[in-house]
Each structure stands twice: as C-alpha cells, then as structure tokens.
Residue, then its C-alpha position, 0 to 999 in steps of 0.5 A: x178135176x173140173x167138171x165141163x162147161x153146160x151150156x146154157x139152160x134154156x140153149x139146152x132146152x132148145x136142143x131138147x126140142x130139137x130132139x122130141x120134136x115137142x114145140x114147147x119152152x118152158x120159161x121160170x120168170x124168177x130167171x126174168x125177175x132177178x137178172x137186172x136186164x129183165x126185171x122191166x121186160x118181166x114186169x111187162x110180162x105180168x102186166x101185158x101178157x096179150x102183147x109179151x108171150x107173142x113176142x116172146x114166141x117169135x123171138x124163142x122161134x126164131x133163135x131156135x131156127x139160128x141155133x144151128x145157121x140153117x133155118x130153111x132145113x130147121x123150118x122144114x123139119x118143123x112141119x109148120x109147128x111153131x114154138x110156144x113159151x109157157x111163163x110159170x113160177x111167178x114171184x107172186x100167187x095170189x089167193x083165189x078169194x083175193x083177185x080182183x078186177x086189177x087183175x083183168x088181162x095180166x098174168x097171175x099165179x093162183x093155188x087151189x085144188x082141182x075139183x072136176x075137168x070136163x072131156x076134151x073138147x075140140x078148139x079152132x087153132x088155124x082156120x082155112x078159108x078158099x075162094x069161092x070164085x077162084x079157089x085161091x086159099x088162104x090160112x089164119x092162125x089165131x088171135x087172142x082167141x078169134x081167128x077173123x075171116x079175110x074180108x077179100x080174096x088175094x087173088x082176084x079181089x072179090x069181096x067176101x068171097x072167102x069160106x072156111x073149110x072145115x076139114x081142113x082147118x087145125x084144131x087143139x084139145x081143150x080142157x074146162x078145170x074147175x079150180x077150187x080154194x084148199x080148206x086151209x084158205x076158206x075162212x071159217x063159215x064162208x063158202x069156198x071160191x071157186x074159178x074155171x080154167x082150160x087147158x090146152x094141147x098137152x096139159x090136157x089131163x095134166x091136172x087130173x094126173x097130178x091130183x092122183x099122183x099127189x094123193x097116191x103119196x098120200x096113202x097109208x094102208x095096208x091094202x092100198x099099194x103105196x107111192x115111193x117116188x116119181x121118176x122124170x125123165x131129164x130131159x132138160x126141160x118141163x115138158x114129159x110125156x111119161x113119167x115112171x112110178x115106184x110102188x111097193x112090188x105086189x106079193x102075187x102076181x095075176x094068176x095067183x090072185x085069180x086062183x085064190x079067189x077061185x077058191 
C-alpha cells in the first residue's frame, strides 16, 4: 500500500509555526550545499552572513503570510512577531584554536564544551522613540546590533527632537556562554582556547541543559538515577519547549524515604 505524500519539509515547518506560535525556522545548510540551485546562495551564506539571514528572514516571513492567501488576518494573528531563520549544520566545523582573522564577519561551526554561562541579561531588540514637540512615535528595530536614534521627527520635522521611551522599547534575553576547546583538542602542554558567545531568546539555557542531559547519559552508579532516553516532541521541527526524560523508576516514593531517614 503507498504511503501518502508529506509535503514538503520546511512547508511543514511552517505549518508548525503556524500552530505553536514559535517565530522560529530552523534552516540545515546541508539541504542548501547539495541542492545545484542553492550551492551559490549557501556560499553567499557563510561568506555574508550580515546581508543573507536578513533576507532570508523576509522572504521565510513573507511565504508564511502567502501560504494560506490571506496575509492581512496571518500578519494580524502574528501580533508584530517576525519569523527568524537559524542556519545550523554547516559542512565545516572548525576548531576553536584554528580560527583566524579570515574568519571575521562569516559564519562558522565550532565544537567545544560549555564551561560557564552567565544570568540572563536584558538585550534592546526595538526601540520607541516620541516627539518631544508633538508626540508623534516612531518605532525601530534593530540593526546588526545598534538600533540608530531617528535625526528628525515625520511629523513636524524638528531636528533631533525624538527620545526614547524605555518602558515602551522590546527587549530580548541575552546569554554570555563561554566555550572552551574539549581535552581530546588541546595538544599536550598547551592551555586550552577558549571564545564567549551569546545566546538569545529561547536558546537561553539551552546550553546549560544540554550539558546536564549529556552528562546524565553518561552516569553509571548505583545511587545515581540513570538517563534511558530523551524524548522530543515531533513537532516538525527544531525548536522544543519541553523535552521528557526516561529514568530508572525510583524503588521509594517521598514518604518512605522520609520515614526511613526519620529512623
């Protein structure tokens, strides 16, 4: 019996946003590298990452506002949000000690090991700027990471009249990782390298809980509960909230331990 036709992968990761309301396409550059039309636009990626992933934001934005012919009711759905493609899965991972200054401004894959992330941190995403002559407001998003301060007003054309309102600007939580190079990468007698990252949005602790996971599937003691499997939700996608864990059933519940060690 033939099985039905899917559509198309990223057609379904679209239809997942639609349905989480998570603003996020997760794209696998190897698709890009080996189909023949999209090796330039995949070189043009790693190369001119500032210029690409913008572009590719729109066009993913406006494709999801086509998908279903009305765009007014899907833009008003969205509330503002704006659908971010994330590149990963490159044909290339570097080595932390082999980047170098040609590495400047492109797109790269590096391995490592997560040594310390730091609390999350405010970041300025949108700013909103208002007239200080006729309260006319104006909104900015940012731009490869500055968000410039409008010079003068739309409305009544008063130089430098415009002043940001804080509680009314969008903010995004921010991450400092600090990646350091695995043991297996150090040669003998060097110190290890090491870089810092952020992460934004939802990949806050991101990190940190894979570190945990990884290490959890690692243990092998008698009084440490042990990690089977990891569990994620299909959801056509990448991007998970929740992930289920299965451990080893305990051989107690709460209050038999707690009368034991009343004992």
């Amino acid at each position: 019996m033939d099985r039905p036709l899917q559509p198309p992968l990223y057609a379904r990761q679209l239809e997942a946003i639609r349905q989480t309301q998570v603003y996020k396409m997760n794209i696998n550059c190897q698709h890009l590298a080996m189909h023949p039309g999209c090796r330039t636009l995949y070189q043009q990626l790693i190369r001119y990452p500032q210029e690409i992933v913008p572009i590719m934001d729109l066009v993913v934005h406006q494709e999801f506002l086509q998908q279903r012919g009305d765009p007014v009711a899907d833009e008003a759905a969205m509330g503002g949000h704006r659908i971010q493609v994330r590149p990963f899965n490159l044909q290339d991972v570097h080595k932390l000690r082999n980047l170098d200054p040609s590495n400047i401004d492109q797109l790269v894959a590096i391995t490592g090991m997560v040594t310390r992330v730091s609390p999350v941190i405010p970041d300025l995403k949108q700013g909103y700027f208002r007239c200080t002559v006729c309260s006319h407001e104006k909104e900015v998003m940012i731009d490869r990471g500055r968000i410039d301060e409008p010079t003068s007003c739309e409305n009544c054309s008063a130089k430098l009249s415009m002043e940001m309102v804080h509680n009314r600007c969008l903010f995004s939580d921010k991450q400092m990782i600090r990646l350091q190079e695995t043991p297996d990468e150090i040669p003998e007698g060097e110190t290890p390298q090491a870089v810092t990252l952020f992460g934004f949005d939802d990949l806050v602790d991101a990190k940190r809980i894979l570190r945990e996971i990884r290490l959890m599937r690692c243990f092998d003691h008698p009084n440490v509960v042990s990690l089977y499997d990891v569990i994620v939700p299909s959801t056509g996608g990448r991007s998970h909230r929740v992930v289920g864990l299965n451990r080893r059933l305990a051989a107690c519940d709460a209050p038999s331990g707690v009368a034991q060690q009343a004992r």
